[in-house]
VMD Tcl script that builds the backbone (N, CA, C; Angstrom):
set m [mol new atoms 474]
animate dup $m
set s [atomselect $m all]
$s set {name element resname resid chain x y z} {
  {N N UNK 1 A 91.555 -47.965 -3.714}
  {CA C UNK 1 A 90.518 -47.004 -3.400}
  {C C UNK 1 A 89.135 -47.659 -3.456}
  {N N UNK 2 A 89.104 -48.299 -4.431}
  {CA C UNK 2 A 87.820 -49.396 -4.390}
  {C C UNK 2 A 87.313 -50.208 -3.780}
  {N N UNK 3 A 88.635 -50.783 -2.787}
  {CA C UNK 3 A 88.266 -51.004 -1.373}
  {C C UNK 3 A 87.473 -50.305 -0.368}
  {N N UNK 4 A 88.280 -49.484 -0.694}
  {CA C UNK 4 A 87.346 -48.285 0.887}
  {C C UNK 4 A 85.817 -48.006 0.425}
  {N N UNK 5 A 86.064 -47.697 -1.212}
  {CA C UNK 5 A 84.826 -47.541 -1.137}
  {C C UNK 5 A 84.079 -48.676 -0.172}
  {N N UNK 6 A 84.257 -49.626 -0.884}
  {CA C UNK 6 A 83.127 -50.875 -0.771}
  {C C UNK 6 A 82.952 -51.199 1.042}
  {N N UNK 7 A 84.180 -50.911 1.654}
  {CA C UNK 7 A 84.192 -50.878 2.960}
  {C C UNK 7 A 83.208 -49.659 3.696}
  {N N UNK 8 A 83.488 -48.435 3.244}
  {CA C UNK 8 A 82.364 -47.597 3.305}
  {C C UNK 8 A 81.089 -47.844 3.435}
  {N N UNK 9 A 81.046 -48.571 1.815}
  {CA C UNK 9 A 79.177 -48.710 1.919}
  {C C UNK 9 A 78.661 -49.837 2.360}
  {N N UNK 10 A 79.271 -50.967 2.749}
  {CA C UNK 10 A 79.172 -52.050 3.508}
  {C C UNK 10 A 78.653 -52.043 4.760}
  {N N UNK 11 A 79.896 -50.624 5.264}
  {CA C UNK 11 A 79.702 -50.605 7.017}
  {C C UNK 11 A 77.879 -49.413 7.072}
  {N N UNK 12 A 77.509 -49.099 6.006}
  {CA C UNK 12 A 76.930 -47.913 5.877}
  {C C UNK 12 A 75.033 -48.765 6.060}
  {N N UNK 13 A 75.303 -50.033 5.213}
  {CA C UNK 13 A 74.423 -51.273 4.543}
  {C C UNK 13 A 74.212 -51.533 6.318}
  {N N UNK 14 A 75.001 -51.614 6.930}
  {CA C UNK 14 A 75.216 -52.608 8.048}
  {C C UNK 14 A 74.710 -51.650 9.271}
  {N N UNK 15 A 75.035 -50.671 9.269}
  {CA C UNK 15 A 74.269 -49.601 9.875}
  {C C UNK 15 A 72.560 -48.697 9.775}
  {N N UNK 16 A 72.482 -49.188 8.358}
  {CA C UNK 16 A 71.085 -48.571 7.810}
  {C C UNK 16 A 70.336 -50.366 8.375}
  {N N UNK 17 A 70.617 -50.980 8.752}
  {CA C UNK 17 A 69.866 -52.409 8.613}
  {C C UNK 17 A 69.821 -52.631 10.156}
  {N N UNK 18 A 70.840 -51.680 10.900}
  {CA C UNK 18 A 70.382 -51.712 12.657}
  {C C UNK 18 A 69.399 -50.949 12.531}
  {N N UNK 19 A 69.917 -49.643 12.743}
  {CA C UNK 19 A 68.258 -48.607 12.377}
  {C C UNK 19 A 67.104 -48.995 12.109}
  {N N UNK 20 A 66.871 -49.854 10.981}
  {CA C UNK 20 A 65.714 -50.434 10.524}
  {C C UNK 20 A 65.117 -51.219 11.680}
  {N N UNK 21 A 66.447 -51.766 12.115}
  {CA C UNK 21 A 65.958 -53.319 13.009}
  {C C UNK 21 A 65.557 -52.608 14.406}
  {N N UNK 22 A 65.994 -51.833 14.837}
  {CA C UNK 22 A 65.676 -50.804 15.741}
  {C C UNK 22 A 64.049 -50.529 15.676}
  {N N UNK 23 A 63.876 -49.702 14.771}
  {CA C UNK 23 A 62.463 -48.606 14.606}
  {C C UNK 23 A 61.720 -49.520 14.442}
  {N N UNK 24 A 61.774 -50.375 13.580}
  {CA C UNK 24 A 60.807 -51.185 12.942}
  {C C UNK 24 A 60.533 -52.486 13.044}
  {N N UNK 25 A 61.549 -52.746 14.654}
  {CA C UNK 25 A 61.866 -54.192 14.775}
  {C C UNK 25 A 61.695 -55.316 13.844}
  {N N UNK 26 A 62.252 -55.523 12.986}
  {CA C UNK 26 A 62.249 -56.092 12.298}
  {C C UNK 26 A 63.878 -57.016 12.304}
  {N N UNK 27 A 63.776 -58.358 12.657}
  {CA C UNK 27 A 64.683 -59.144 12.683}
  {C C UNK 27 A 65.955 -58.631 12.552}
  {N N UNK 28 A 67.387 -58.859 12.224}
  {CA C UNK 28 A 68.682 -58.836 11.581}
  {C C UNK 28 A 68.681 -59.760 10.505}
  {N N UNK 29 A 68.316 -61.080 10.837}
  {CA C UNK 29 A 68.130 -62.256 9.707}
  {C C UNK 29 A 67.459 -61.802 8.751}
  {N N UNK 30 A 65.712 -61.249 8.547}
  {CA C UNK 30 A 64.838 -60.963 8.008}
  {C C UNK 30 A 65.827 -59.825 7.417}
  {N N UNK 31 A 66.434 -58.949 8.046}
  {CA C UNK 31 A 67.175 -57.812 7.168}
  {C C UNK 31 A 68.492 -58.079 6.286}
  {N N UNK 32 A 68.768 -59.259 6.492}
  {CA C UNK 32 A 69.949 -59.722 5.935}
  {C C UNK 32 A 69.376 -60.434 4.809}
  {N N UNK 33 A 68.521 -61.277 4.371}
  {CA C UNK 33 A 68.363 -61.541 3.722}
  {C C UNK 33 A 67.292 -60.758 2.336}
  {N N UNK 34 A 67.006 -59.536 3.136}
  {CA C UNK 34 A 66.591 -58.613 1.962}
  {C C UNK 34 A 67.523 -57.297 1.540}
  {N N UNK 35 A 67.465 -56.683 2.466}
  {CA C UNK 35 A 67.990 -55.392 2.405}
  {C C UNK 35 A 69.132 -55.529 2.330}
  {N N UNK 36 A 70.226 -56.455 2.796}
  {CA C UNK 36 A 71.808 -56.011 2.967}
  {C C UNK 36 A 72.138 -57.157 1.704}
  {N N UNK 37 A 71.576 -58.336 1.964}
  {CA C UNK 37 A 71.620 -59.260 0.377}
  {C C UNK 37 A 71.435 -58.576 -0.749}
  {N N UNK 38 A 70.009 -57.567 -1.008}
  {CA C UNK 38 A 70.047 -57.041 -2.427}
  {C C UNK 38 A 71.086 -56.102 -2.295}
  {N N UNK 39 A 71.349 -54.712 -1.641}
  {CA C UNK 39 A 72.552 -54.375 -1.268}
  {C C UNK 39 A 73.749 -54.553 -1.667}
  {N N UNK 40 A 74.241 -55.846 -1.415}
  {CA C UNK 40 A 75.030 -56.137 -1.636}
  {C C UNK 40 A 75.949 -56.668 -3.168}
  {N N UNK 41 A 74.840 -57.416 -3.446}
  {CA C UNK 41 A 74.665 -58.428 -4.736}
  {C C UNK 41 A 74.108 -57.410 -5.571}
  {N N UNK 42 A 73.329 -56.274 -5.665}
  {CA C UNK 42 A 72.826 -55.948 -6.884}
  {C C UNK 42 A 73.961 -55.238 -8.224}
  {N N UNK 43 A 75.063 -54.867 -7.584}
  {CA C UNK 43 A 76.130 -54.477 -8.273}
  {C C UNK 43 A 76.702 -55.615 -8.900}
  {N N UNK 44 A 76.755 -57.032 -8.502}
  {CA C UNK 44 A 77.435 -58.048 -8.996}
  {C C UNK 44 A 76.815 -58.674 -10.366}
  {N N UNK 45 A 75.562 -58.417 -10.039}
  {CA C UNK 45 A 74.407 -58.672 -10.687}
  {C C UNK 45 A 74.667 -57.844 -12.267}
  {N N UNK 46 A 74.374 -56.521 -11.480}
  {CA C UNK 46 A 74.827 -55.547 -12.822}
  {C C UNK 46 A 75.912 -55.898 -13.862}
  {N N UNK 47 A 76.683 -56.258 -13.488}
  {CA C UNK 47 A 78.349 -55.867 -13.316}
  {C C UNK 47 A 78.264 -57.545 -14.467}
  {N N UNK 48 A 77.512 -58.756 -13.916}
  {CA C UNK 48 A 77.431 -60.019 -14.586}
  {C C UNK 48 A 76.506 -59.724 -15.942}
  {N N UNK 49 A 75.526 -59.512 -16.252}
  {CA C UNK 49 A 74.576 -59.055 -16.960}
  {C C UNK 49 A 75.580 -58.065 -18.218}
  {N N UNK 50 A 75.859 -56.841 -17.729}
  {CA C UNK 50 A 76.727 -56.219 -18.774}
  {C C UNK 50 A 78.242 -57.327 -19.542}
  {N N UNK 51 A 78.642 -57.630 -18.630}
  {CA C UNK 51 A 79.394 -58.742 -19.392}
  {C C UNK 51 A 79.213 -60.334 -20.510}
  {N N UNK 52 A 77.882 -60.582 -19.595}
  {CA C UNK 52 A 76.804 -61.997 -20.522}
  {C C UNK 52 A 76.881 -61.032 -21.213}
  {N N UNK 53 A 76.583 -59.726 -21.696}
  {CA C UNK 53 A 75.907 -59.262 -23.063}
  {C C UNK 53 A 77.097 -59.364 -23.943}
  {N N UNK 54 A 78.023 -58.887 -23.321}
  {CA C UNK 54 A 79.347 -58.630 -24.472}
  {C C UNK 54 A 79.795 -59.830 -25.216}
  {N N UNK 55 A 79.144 -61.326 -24.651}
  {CA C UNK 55 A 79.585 -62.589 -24.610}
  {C C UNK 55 A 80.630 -63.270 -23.722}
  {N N UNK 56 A 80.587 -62.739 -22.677}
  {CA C UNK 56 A 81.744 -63.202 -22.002}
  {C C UNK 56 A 81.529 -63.666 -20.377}
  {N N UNK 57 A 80.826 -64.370 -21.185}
  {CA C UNK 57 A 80.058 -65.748 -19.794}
  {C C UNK 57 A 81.140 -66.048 -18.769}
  {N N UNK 58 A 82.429 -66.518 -19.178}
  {CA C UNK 58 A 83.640 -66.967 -18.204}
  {C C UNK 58 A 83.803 -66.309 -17.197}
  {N N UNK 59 A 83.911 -64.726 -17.674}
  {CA C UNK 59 A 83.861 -63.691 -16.720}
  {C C UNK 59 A 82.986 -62.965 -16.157}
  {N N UNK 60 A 81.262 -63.095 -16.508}
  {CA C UNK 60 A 80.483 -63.457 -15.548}
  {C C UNK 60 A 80.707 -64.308 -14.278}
  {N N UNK 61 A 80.521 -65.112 -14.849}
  {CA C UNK 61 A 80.393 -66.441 -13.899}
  {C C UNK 61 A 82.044 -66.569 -13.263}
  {N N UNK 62 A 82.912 -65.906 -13.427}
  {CA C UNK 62 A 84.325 -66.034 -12.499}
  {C C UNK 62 A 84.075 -64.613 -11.746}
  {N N UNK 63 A 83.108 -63.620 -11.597}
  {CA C UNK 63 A 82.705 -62.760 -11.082}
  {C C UNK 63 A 81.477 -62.872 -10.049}
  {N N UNK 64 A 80.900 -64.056 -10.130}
  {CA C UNK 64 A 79.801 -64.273 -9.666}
  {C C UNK 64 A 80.450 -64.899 -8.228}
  {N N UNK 65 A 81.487 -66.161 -9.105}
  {CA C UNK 65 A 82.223 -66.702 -7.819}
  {C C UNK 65 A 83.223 -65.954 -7.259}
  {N N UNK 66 A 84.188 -64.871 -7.649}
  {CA C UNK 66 A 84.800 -64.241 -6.814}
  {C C UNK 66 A 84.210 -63.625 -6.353}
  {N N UNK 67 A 83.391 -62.674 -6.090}
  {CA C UNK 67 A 82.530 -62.228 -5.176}
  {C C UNK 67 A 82.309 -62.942 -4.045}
  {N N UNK 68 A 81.697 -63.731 -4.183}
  {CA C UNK 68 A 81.044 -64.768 -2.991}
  {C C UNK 68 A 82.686 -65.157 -2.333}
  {N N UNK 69 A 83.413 -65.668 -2.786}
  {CA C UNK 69 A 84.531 -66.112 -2.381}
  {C C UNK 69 A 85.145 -64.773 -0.997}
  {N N UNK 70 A 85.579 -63.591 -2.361}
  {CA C UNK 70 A 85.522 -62.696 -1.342}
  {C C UNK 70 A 84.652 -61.881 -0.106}
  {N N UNK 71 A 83.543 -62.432 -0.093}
  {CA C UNK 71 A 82.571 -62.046 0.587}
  {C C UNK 71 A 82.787 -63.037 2.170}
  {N N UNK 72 A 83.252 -64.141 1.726}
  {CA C UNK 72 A 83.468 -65.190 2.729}
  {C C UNK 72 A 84.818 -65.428 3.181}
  {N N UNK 73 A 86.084 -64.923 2.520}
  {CA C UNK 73 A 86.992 -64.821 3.277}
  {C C UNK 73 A 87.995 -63.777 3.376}
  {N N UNK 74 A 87.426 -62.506 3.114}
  {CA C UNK 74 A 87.843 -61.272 3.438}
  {C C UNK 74 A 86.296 -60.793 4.209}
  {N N UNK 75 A 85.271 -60.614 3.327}
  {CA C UNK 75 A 84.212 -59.396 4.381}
  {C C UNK 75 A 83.939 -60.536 5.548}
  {N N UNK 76 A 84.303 -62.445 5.860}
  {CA C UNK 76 A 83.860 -62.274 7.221}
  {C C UNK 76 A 85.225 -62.761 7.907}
  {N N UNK 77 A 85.861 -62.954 7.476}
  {CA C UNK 77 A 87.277 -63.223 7.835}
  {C C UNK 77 A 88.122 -62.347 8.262}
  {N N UNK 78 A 88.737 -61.069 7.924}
  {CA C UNK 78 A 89.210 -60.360 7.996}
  {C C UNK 78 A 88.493 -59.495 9.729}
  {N N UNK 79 A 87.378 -59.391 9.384}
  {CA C UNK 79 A 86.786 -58.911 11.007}
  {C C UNK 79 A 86.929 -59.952 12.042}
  {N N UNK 80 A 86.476 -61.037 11.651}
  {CA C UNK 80 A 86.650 -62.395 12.596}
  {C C UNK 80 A 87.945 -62.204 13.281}
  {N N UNK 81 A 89.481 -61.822 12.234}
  {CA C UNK 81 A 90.386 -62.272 12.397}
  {C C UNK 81 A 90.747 -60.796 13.578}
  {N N UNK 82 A 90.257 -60.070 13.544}
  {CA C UNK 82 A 90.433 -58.510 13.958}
  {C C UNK 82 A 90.331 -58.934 15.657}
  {N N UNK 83 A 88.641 -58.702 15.925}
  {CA C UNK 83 A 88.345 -59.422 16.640}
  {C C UNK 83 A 88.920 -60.077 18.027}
  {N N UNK 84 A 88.930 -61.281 16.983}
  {CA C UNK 84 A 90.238 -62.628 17.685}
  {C C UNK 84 A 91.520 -62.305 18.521}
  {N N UNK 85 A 91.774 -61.457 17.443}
  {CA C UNK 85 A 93.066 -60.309 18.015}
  {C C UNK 85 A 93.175 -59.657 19.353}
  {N N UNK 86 A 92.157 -58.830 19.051}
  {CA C UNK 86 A 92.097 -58.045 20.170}
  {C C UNK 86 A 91.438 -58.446 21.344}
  {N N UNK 87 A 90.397 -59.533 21.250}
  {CA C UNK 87 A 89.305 -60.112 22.320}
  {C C UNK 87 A 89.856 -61.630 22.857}
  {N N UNK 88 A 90.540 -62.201 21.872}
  {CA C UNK 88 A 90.421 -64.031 21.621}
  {C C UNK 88 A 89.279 -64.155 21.619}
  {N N UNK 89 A 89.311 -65.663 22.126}
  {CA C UNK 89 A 88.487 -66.587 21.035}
  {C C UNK 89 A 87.386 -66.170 21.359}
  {N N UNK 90 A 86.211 -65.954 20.752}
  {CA C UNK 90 A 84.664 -65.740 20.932}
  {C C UNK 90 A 83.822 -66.256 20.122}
  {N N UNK 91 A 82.457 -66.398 20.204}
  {CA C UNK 91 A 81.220 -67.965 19.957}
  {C C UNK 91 A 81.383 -67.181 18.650}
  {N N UNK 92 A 80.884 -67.400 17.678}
  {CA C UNK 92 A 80.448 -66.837 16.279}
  {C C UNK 92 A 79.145 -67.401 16.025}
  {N N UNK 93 A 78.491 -67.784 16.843}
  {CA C UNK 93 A 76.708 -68.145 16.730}
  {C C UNK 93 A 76.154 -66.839 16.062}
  {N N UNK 94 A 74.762 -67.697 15.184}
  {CA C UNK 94 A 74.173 -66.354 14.747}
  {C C UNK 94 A 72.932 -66.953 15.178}
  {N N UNK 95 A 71.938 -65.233 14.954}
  {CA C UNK 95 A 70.824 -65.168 15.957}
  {C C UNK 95 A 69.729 -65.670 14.956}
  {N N UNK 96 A 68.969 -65.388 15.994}
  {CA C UNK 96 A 67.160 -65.896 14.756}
  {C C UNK 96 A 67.553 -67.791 14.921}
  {N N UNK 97 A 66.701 -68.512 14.623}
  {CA C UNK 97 A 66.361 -69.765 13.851}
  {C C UNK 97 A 67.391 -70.277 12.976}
  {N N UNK 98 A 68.605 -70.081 12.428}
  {CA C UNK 98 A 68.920 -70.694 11.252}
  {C C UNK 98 A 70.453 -70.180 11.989}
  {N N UNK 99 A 71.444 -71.251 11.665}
  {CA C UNK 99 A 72.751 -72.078 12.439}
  {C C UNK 99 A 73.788 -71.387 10.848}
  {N N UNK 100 A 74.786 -71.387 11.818}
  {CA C UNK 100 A 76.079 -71.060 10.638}
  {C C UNK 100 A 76.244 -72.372 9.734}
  {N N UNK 101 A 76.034 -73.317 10.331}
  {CA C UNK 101 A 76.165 -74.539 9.942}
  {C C UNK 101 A 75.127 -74.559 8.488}
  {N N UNK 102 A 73.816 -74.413 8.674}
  {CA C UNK 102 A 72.936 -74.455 7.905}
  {C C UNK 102 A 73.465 -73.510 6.704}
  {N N UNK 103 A 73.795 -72.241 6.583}
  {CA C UNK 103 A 74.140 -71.304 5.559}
  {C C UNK 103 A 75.355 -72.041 4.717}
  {N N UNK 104 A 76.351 -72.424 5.872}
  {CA C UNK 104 A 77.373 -72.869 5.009}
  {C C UNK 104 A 76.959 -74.375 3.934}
  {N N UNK 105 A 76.493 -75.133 3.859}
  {CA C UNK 105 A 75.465 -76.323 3.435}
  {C C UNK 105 A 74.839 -75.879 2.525}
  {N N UNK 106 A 74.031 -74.523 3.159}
  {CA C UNK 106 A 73.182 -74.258 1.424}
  {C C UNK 106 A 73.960 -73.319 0.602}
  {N N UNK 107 A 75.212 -72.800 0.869}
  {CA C UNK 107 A 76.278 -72.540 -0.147}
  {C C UNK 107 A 76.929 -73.840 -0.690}
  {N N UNK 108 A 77.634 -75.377 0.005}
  {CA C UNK 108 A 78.058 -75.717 -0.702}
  {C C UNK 108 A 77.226 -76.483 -1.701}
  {N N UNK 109 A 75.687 -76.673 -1.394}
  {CA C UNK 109 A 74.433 -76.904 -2.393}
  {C C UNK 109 A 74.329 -75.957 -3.601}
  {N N UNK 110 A 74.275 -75.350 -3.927}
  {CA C UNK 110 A 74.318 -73.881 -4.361}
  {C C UNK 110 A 75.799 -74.066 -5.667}
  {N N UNK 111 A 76.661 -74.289 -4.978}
  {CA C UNK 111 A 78.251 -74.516 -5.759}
  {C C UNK 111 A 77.798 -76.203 -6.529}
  {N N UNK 112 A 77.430 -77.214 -5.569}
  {CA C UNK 112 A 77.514 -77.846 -6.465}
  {C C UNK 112 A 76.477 -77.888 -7.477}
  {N N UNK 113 A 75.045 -77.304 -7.703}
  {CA C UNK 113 A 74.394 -76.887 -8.647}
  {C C UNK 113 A 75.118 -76.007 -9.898}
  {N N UNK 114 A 75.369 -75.058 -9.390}
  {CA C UNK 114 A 76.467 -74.675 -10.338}
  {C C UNK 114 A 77.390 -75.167 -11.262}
  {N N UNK 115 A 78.045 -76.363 -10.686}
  {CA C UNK 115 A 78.606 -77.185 -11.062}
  {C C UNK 115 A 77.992 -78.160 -12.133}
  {N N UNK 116 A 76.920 -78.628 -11.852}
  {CA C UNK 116 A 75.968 -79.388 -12.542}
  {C C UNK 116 A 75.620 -78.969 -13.873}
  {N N UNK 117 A 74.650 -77.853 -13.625}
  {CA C UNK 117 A 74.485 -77.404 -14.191}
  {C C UNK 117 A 75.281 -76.309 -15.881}
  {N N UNK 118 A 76.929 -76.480 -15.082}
  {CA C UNK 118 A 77.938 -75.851 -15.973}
  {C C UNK 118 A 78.438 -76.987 -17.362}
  {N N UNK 119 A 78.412 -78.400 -16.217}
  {CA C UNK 119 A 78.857 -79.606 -16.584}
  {C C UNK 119 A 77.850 -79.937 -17.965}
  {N N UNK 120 A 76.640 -79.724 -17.654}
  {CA C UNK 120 A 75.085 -80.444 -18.232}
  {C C UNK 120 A 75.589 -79.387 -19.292}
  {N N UNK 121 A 75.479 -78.310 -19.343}
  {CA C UNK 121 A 75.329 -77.276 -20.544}
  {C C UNK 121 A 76.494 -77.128 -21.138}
  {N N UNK 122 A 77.836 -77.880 -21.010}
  {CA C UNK 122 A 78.902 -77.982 -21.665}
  {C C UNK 122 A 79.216 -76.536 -21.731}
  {N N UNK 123 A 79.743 -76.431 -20.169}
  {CA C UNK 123 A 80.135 -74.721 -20.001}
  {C C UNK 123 A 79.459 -73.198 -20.509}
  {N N UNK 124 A 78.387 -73.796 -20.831}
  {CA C UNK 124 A 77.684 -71.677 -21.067}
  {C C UNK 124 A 76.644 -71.991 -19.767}
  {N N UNK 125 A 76.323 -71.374 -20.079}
  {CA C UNK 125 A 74.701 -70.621 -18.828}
  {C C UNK 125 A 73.695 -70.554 -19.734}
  {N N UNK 126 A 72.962 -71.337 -20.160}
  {CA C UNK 126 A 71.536 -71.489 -20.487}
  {C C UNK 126 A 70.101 -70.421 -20.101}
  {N N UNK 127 A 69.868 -69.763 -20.263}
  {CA C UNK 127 A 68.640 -69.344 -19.758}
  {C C UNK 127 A 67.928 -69.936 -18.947}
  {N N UNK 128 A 67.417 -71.492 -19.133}
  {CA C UNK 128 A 66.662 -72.509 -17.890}
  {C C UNK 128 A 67.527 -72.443 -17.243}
  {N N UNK 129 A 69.011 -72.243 -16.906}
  {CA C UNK 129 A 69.596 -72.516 -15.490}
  {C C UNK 129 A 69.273 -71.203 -14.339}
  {N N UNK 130 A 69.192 -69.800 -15.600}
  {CA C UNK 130 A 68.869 -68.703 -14.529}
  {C C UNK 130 A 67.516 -69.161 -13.579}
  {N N UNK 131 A 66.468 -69.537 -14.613}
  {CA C UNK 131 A 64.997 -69.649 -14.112}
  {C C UNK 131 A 65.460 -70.780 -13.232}
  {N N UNK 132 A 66.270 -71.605 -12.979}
  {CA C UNK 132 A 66.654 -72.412 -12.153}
  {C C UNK 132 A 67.109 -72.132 -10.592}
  {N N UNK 133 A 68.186 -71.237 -11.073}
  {CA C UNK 133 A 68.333 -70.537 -9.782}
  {C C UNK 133 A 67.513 -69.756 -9.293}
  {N N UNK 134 A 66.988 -68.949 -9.779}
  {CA C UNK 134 A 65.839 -67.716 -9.151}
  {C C UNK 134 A 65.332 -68.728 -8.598}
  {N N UNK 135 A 64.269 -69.591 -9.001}
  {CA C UNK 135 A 63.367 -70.500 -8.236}
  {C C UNK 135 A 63.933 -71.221 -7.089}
  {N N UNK 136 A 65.470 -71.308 -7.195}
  {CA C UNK 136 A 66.067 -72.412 -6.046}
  {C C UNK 136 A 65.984 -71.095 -4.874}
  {N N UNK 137 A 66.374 -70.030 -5.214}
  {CA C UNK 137 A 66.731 -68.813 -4.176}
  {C C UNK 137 A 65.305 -68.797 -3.410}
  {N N UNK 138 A 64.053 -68.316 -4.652}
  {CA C UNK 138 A 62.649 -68.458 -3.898}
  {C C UNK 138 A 61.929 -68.892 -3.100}
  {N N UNK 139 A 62.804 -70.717 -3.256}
  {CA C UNK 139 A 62.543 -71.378 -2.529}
  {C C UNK 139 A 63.702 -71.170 -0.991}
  {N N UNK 140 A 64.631 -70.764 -1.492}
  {CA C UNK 140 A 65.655 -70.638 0.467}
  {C C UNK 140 A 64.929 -69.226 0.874}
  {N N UNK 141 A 64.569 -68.127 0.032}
  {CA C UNK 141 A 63.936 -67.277 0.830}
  {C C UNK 141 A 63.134 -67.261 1.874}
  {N N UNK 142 A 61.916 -67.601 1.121}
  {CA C UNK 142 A 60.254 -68.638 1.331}
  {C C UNK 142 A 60.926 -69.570 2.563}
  {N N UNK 143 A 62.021 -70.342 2.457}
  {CA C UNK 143 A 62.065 -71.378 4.194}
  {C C UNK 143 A 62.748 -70.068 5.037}
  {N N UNK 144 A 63.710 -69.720 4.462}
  {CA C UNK 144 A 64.502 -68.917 5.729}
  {C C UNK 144 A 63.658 -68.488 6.263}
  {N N UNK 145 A 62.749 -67.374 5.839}
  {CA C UNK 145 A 61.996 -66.314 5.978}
  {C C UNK 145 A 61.096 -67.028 7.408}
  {N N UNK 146 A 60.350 -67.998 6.475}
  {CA C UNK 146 A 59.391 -68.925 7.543}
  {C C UNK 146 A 60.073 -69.154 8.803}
  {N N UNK 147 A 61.864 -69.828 8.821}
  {CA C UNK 147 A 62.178 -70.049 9.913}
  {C C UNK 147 A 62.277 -69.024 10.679}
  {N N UNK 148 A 62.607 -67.878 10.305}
  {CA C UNK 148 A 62.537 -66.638 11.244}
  {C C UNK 148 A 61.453 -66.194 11.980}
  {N N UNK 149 A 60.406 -66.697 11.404}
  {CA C UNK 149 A 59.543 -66.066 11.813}
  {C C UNK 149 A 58.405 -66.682 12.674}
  {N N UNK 150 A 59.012 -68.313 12.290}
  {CA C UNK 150 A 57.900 -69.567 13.048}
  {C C UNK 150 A 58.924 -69.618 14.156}
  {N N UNK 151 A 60.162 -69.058 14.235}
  {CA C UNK 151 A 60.945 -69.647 15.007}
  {C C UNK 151 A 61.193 -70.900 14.934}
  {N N UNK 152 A 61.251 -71.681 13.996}
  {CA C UNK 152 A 61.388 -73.516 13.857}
  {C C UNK 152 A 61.846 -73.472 12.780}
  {N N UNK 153 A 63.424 -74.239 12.909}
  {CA C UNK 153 A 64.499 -74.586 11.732}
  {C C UNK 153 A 63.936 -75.089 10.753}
  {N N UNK 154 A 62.746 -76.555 10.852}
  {CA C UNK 154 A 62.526 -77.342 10.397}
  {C C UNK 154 A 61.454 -76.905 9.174}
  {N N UNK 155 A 61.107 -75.414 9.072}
  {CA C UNK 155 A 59.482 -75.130 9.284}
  {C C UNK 155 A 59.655 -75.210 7.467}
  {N N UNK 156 A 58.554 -75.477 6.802}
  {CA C UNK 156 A 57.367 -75.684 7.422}
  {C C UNK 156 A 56.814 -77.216 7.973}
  {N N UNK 157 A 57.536 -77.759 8.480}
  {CA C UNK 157 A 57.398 -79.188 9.014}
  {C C UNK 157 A 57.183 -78.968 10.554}
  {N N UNK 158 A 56.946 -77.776 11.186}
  {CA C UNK 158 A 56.678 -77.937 12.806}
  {C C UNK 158 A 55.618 -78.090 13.070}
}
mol reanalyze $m
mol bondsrecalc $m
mol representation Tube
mol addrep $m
């Protein structure tokens, strides 16, 4: 049942973020990376936070990564695979400035920080690693954002 929910409010996220992009023209990219990202993640967020408190970092952080995991091969896999089915093969390019290629790169950047960082702190989560990440995110926001909007991958180097 917890499926559907989440399928529900997904397709609901995904629909309130055309609308937007509609009225207010405002990108899909630019909306993906605010509105359907917090959206999405702010429950995981929750959900990690109540558990760090109880002490139980493992299952934070094995919640942090199943999520994402499932986010990448059920919420885009499962449609991909739908799709495929019924259409064959079709481009999977995405729009705006910034390449599938590029997203997938700054996820496996992202994992191996994680990694590092798990390694360095002899398995807990440190407080400097949060302020670590926030600032790493600030910083992919701050470029994405720019590339969307300079239209240039590279930016701010154009």
């Amino acid at each position: 049942m917890s499926m559907c929910w989440l399928a529900l409010f997904s397709f609901s996220v995904v629909q309130v973020c055309d609308i937007l992009s509609f009225e207010f023209n405002i990108s899909v990219t630019t909306l993906g990376f605010t509105v359907a990202a917090i959206g999405t993640s702010l429950p995981n967020v929750v959900s990690c936070i109540a558990v760090s408190r109880q002490g139980k970092t493992a299952m934070a952080i094995a919640n942090a990564l199943g999520a994402n995991i499932q986010n990448v091969f059920i919420a885009l896999a499962l449609p991909w695979f739908c799709k495929a089915t019924a259409v064959g093969t079709f481009d999977v390019g995405s729009s705006g400035s910034g390449t599938l290629g590029a997203a997938a790169l700054s996820m496996v950047i992202t994992l191996a920080m994680l990694i590092t960082v798990v390694l360095i702190a002899k398995c807990t989560m440190p407080k400097w690693a949060g302020v670590v990440f926030l600032i790493v995110y600030l910083i992919y926001l701050v470029w994405s954002l720019g590339s969307e909007f300079s239209n240039c991958v590279t930016w701010p180097f154009c």
